[in-house]
VEXSELUM-552581 format. One record per residue (C-alpha): residue in one letter; z, y, x. Coordinates in steps of 0.001 Angstrom, whole numbers, padded with zeros to 6 digits, always signed. Layout:
aZYX...
This chain:
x+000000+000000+000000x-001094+003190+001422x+000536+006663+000427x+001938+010039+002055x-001529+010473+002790x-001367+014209+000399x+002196+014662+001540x+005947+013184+001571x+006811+010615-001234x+009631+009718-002645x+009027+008701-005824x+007110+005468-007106x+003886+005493-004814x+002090+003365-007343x+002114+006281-009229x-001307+008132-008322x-001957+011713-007973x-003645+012916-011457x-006752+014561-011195x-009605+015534-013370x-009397+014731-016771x-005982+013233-015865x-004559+016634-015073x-002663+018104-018435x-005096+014496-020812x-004369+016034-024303x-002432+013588-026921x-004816+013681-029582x-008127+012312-029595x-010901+014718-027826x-014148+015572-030068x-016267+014562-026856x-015261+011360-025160x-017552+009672-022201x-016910+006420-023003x-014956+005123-025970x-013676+001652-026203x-012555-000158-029271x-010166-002480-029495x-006764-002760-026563x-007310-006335-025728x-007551-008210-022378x-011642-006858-022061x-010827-003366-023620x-007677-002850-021279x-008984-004094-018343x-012204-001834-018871x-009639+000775-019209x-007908+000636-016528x-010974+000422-014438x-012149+003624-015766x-009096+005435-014811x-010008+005311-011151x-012763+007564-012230x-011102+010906-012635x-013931+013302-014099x-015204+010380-017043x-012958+010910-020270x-012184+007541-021449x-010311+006632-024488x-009224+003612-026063x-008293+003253-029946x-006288+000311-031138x-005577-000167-035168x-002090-001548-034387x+000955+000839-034530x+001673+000194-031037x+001640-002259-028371x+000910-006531-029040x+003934-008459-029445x+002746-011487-029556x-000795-012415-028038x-002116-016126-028897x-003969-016311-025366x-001460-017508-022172x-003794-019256-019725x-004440-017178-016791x-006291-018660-013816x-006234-018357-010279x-009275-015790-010677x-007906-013896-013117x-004716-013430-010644x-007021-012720-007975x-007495-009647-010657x-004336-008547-010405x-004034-008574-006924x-006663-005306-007219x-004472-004186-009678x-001552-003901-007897x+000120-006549-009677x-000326-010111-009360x+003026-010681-007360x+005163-009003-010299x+003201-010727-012742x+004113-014073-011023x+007507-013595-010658x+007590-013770-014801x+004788-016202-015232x+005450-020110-015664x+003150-021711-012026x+001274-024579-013251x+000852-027312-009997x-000157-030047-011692x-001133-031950-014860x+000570-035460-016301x-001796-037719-018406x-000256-039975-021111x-002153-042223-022610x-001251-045563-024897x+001197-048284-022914x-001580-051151-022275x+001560-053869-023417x+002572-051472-026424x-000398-049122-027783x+001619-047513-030539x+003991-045680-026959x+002627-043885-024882x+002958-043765-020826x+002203-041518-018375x-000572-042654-016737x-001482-040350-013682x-000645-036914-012930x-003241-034983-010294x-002678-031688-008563x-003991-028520-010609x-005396-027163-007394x-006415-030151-004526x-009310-027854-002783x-007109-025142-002241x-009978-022851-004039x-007863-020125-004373x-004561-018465-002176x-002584-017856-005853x-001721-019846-008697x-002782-020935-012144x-000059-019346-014245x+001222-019062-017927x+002269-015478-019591x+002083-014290-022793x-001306-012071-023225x+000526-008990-024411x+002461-008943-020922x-001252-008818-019435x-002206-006138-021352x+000958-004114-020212x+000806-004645-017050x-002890-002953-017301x-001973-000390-019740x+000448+000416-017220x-001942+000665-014574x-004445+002776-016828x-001300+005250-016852x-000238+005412-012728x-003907+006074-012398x-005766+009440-011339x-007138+009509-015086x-003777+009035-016852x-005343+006168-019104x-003788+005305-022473x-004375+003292-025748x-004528+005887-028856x-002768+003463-031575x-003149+003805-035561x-007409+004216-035354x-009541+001871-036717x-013511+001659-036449x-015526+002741-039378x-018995+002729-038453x-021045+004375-035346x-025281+005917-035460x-026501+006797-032347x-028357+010018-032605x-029925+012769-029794x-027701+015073-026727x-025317+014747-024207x-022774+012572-026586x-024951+010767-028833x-023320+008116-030539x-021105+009303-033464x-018380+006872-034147x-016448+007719-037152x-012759+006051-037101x-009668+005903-039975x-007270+006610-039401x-004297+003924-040052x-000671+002901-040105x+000712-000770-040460x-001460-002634-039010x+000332-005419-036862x-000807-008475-034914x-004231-009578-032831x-006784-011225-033619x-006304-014412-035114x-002690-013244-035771x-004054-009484-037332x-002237-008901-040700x-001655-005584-042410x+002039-004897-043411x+002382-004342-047476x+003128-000474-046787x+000103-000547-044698x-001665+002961-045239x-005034+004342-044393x-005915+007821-043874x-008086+010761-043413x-011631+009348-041159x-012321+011387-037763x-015743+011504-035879x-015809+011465-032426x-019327+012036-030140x-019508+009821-027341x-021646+008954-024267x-020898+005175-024464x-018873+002394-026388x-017804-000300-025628x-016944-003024-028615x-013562-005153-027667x-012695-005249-030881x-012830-009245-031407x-014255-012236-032936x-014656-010252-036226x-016286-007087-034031x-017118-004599-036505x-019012-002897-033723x-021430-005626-033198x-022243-005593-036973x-022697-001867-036282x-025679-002650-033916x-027269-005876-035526x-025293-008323-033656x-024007-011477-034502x-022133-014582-033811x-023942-018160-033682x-023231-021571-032894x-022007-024719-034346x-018701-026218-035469x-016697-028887-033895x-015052-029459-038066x-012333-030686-035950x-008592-028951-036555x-005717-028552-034419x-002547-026867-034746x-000813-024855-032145x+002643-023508-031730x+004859-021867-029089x+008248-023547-029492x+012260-023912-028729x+012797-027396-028914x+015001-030051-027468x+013189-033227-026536x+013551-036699-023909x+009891-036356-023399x+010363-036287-019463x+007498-033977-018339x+008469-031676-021229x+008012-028858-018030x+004998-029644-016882x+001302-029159-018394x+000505-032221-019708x-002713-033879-021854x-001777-036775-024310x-003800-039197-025673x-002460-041805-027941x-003270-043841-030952x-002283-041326-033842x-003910-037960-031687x-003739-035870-028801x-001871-033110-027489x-002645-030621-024931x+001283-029819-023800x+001537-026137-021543x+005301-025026-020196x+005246-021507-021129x+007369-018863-019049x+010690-018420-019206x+011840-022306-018589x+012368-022756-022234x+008960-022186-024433x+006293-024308-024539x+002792-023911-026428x+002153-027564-027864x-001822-028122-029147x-001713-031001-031977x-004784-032961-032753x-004736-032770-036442x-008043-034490-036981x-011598-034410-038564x-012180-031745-041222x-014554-032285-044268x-017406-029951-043927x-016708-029060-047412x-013553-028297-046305x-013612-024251-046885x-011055-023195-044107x-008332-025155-046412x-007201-027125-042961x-005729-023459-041709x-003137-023727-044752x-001692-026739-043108x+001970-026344-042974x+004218-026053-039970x+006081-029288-040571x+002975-031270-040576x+001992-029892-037151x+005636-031026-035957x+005019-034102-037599x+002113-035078-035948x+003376-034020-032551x+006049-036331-033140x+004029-038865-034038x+001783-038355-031141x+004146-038478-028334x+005871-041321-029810x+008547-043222-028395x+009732-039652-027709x+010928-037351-029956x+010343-033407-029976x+013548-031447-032855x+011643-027960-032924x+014539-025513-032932x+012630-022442-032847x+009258-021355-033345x+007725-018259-032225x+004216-018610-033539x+002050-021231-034888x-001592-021518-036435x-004283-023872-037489x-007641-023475-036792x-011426-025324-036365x-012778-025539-032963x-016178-023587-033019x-018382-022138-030571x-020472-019315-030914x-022283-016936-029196x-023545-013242-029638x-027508-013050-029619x-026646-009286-027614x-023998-007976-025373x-025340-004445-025895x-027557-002371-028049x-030541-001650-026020x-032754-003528-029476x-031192-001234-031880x-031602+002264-029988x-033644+004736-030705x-034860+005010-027105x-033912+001385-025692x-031158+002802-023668x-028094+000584-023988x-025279+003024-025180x-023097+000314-026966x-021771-002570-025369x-019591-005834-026314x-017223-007809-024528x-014640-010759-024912x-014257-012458-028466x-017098-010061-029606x-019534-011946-027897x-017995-015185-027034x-016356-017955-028889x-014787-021069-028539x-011682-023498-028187x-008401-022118-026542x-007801-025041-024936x-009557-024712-021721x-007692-021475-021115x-010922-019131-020454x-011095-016847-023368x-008555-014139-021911x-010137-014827-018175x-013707-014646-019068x-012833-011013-021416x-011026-009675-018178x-013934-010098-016022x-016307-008747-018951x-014279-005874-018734x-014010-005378-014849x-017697-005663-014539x-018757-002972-016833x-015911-000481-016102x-017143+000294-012600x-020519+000588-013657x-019995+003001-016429x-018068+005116-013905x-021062+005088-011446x-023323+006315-013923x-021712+008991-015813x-020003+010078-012371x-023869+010714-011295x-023509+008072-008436x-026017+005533-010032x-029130+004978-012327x-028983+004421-016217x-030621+000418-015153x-027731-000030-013112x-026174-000754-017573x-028352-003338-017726x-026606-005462-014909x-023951-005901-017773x-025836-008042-019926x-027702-009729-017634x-024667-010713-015694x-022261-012032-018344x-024408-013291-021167x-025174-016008-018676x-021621-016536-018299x-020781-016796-021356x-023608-019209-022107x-022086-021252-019431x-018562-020722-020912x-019304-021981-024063x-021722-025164-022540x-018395-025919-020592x-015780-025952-023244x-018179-028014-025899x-017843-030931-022917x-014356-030381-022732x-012912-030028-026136x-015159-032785-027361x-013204-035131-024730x-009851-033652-025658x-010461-034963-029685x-011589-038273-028283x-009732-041348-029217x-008763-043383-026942x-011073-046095-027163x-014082-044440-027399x-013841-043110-023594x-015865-044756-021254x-013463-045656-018849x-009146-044905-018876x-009636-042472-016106x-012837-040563-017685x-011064-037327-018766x-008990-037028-015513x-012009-037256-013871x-013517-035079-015820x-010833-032431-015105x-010389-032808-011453x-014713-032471-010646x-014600-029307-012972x-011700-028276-011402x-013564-024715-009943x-014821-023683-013456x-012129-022931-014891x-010080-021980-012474x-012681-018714-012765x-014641-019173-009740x-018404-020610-010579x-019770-017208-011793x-022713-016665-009543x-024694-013945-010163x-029046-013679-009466x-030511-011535-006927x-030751-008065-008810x-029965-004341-007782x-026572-005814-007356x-027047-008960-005529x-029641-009593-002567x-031447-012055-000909x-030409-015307+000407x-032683-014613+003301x-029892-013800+005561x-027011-016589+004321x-026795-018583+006509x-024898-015795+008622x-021737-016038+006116x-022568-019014+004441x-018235-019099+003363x-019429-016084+000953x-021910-017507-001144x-024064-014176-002806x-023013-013581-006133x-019774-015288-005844x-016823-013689-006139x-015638-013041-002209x-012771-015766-001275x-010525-014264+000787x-008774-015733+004393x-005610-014777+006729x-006365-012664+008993x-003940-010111+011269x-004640-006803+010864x-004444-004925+014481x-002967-001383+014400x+000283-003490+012961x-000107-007020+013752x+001166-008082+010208x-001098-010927+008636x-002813-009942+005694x-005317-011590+003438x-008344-009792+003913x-009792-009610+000350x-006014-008537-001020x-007045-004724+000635x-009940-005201-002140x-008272-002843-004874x-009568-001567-008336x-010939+001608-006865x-014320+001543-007905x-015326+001012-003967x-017687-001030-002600x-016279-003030+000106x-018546-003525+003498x-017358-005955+006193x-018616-005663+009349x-018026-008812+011490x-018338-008340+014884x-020469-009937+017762x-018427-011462+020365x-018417-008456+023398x-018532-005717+020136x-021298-004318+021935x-023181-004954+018831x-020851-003941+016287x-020426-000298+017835x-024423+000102+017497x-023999-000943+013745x-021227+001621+013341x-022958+004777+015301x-025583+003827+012957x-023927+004361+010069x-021642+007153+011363x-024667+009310+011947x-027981+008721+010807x-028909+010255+007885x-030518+007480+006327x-027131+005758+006602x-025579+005466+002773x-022457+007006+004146x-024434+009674+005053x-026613+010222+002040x-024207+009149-000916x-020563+010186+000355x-019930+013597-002182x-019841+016604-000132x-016642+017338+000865x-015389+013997+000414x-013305+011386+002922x-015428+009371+004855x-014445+006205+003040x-014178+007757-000112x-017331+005763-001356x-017713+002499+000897x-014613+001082+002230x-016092-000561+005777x-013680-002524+007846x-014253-004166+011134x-013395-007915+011710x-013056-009256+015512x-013307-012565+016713x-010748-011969+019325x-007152-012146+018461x-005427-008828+017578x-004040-008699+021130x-007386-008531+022363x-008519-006148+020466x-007923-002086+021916x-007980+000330+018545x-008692+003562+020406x-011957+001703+021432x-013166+001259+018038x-015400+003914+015894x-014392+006442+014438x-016001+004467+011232x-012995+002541+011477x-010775+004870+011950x-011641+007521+009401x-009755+011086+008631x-007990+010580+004733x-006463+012948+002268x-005920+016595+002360x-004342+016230+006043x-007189+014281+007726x-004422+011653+008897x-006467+008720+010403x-006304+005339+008498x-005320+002878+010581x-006099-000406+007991x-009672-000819+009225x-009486-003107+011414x-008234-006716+011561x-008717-009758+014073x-009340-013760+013801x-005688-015592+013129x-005422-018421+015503x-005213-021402+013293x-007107-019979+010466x-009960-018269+011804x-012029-016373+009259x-015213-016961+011352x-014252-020689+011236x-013312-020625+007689x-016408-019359+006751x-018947-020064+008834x-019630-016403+010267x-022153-016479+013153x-020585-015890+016320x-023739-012932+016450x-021987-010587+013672x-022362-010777+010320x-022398-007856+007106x-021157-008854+004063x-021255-006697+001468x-018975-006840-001860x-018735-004907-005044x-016094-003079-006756x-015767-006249-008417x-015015-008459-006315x-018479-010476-005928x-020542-010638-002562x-023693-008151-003450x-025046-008875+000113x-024874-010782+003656x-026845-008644+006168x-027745-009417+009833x-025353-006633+012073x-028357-006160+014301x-029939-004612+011488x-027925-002093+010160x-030621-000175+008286x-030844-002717+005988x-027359-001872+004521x-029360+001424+003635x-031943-000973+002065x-029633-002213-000175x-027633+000579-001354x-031159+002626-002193x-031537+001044-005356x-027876+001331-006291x-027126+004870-005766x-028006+008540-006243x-027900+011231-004034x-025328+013406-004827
């Protein structure tokens, strides 16, 4: 953590200096508004938050609830998603709270009693080691706090403007041309599948608001994707289960660990929640009629305990205490747009959707949170770039392009895996099939298959082979390395934080000799993107944060020796910043690790954490090459 860079601190230093629209935000909702999002949920927040880095874009989020979600039905957060936090500036608070999952039990029927079941292997949630944190457990509306939060210590002074609801939006002509009218409301309680409106519930007097852009987070039931065409489609699994978080008392032994159950009456997918004492319990409840009508949701409570009971039999589970329950269908479904670039008047995408609004499906492969967080990550950044002036209008359609193929990918994923959760368990091809299954797709849900195409955003393979450890378009997997001015041992990637800066690591040739040509380069061409795209007046890394990375270890490395590029002048003082530069770790060597040529190596990563680039360090104008497309000149 870097501060007293403007001056002596005393105070909390994750609070940031406001600036811009952050400097005296006004309470009520402005008439003009850069980029409105709908909707306070894991996508809307983290887009949010985001956005806050960007001091001169007025963002604004409206949320019909009264104030903040109590209780959020989503828990699952995966190593990815705490990879997230890290650039948030809080993954090692969050996982002081959060329950660590580090491995899974599998009970299935006792081969010399059926109607029992036994546990029948247990694997390790996390054998590769494919990522440095954990999978954890925590309650969804502690996520979106610990963003909201965020959104507020930031330079922007983000916050959530409760009591609106969307009405209806037309996109017209001008600087702010999508009118979004909202209601507003009091009363309104509860999230998605849990949304209810209290029986004093009141609505009152609609407001219109112009805005550059919106963003749609508003969930499965979007009324903002009806409001540009959009819609939901897929199929139904007309399978129900019933889930419930839950006090209970139980001699079910792995009662704290995650746990899948297959038996002759069901299954159950079993998850510890934080806490030590909650646990969210998924019951198989069964084949629905597809004449059904939705009457499966009216199942009641007791027959959800019952059939728990009767699916972990011989053990017993006396519910003391439960916190929230619900029944639904397993369905997946997928939006046929993620923005509305078919729907406006000039084909300029000024409305976008994200999370349950475009994507679908069962909860019990714990991506639905994960997937909306990156959603929102990936367009926040963007939309500051653009309205900030740094990049082109087509830099928008990287949104789409980017996580509709997720999604798609999402939702082909969970299909495989819910249909093996409902299986019985004779109609598996083998007793180990959906451990198996599990362990081989171990990286996918975990958060860490997204791989982007070569676009604006993500280049060639031509030059791979350099850094084949950071595959393009992946996001960039971080390794111990020691950083020199202090000798402490840092994780490179954890200096990656949510500023909206893209991230350039130079690794060096063995003598350096090559590395200090790459860095004069950049230092003082004028075709160098530090040159052309840095705002005038602005710190040298106030743009591109470039570090160096020596083979050498950090005692044979001498600082003063270094660029200047590595040592650049910050803040108001022009103090020097001495975190630019970091050295191999005997025992884990990053050039090892990852298979960096020994010859020097650029990788390039976005604001978002995914490798846009690996570039040859004898060829530093092609860094310039690759930022052309991407930026403007200010």
């Amino acid at each position: 953590m870097q501060f007293h860079h403007h001056g002596y601190v005393s105070t909390d230093p994750r609070v940031q200096l406001a600036a811009g629209v952050g400097i005296d935000r006004p309470d009520d909702l402005p008439s003009e508004i850069d980029v409105l999002i709908v909707g306070s949920g894991p996508a809307g927040i983290v887009a949010a938050a985001q956005l806050a880095q960007f001091p001169n874009v007025v963002t604004r989020v409206v949320e019909r609830r009264d104030s903040r979600l109590v209780l959020g039905q989503a828990d699952g957060i995966q190593a990815r998603s705490v990879e997230t936090f890290q650039a948030f500036g809080f993954a090692q608070q969050i996982i002081q709270e959060a329950y660590q999952i580090t491995e899974t039990s599998f009970w299935t029927p006792d081969p010399a009693n059926p109607k029992n079941i036994v546990r029948s292997s247990v694997t390790p949630d996390d054998p590769q080691g494919i990522s440095e944190f954990p999978h954890l457990i925590v309650n969804q509306a502690r996520v979106i706090d610990y963003f909201a939060e965020y959104a507020r210590r930031a330079p922007a002074r983000g916050d959530i403007d409760y009591g609106y609801e969307f009405v209806s939006l037309e996109v017209g002509e001008g600087e702010y041309p999508v009118a979004v009218t909202l209601r507003k409301v009091s009363g309104q309680t509860g999230a998605g599948i849990n949304a209810a409106a209290e029986a004093n519930a009141e609505q009152g007097e609609t407001v219109v608001v112009h805005t550059k852009y919106v963003i749609g987070a508003d969930g499965a039931r979007s009324k903002v994707r009806r409001a540009i065409g959009g819609s939901l489609s897929g199929d139904q699994a007309f399978h129900a289960w019933g889930v419930m978080d839950v006090l209970s008392v139980t001699d079910f032994p792995d009662i704290r660990k995650k746990c899948i159950i297959h038996s002759e009456a069901g299954s159950i997918l079993h998850i510890p929640r934080e806490g030590n004492h909650l646990a969210r319990i998924y019951v198989d409840l069964g084949e629905v009629d597809e004449q059904d009508g939705g009457k499966v949701r009216d199942t009641p409570l007791e027959d959800v305990i019952a059939q728990a009971n009767a699916i972990m039999h011989p053990y017993t589970l006396d519910v003391r205490n439960v916190a929230w329950h619900s029944v639904y269908e397993v369905a997946h479904r997928l939006t046929d747009r993620f923005d509305d670039a078919e729907t406006s008047p000039d084909g300029k995408q000024r409305v976008f959707l994200m999370g349950d609004a475009c994507h679908t499906h069962s909860a019990k492969a714990g991506q639905g949170m994960n997937v909306s967080m990156q959603d929102g990550w990936n367009l926040g950044w963007k939309l500051g770039y653009v309205i900030e002036g740094r990049s082109p209008e087509s830099l928008l359609q990287t949104y789409s392009d980017e996580r509709r193929v997720t999604a798609k990918n999402l939702i082909d994923f969970d299909k495989e895996w819910s249909t093996l959760m409902a299986k019985k368990p004779e109609e598996f091809d083998s007793p180990g099939q959906l451990e198996e299954f599990y362990v081989q797709t171990a990286e996918f849900p975990a958060g860490f298959m997204t791989e982007y195409t070569e676009s604006m955003l993500t280049g060639s393979a031509e030059h791979q082979a350099l850094a084949p450890g950071f595959p393009l378009g992946k996001r960039f997997k971080s390794v111990m390395t020691t950083r020199v001015s202090d000798a402490v041992d840092v994780h490179l990637g954890h200096h990656h934080r949510a500023d909206g800066r893209f991230r350039v690591y130079a690794f060096a040739d063995a003598s350096g000799e090559q590395l200090n040509a790459w860095a004069e380069w950049l230092l003082s061409n004028t075709d160098s993107p530090l040159q052309r795209f840095t705002p005038l007046g602005g710190d040298l890394d106030a743009i591109f944060d470039v570090k160096a990375v020596y083979q050498q270890e950090h005692h044979g490395v001498d600082i003063m020796q270094a660029s200047k590029l590595f040592l650049p002048l910050t803040g108001p003082f022009q103090l020097v910043d001495y975190e630019k530069i970091y050295a191999a770790k005997p025992g884990e060597d990053i050039f090892e690790e990852r298979g960096i040529s020994r010859d020097g190596a650029v990788v390039i990563v976005r604001p978002d954490h995914y490798v846009s680039a690996v570039l040859p360090l004898t060829d530093p104008e092609a860094v310039a090459r690759f930022f052309e497309p991407i930026f403007l000149t200010p």
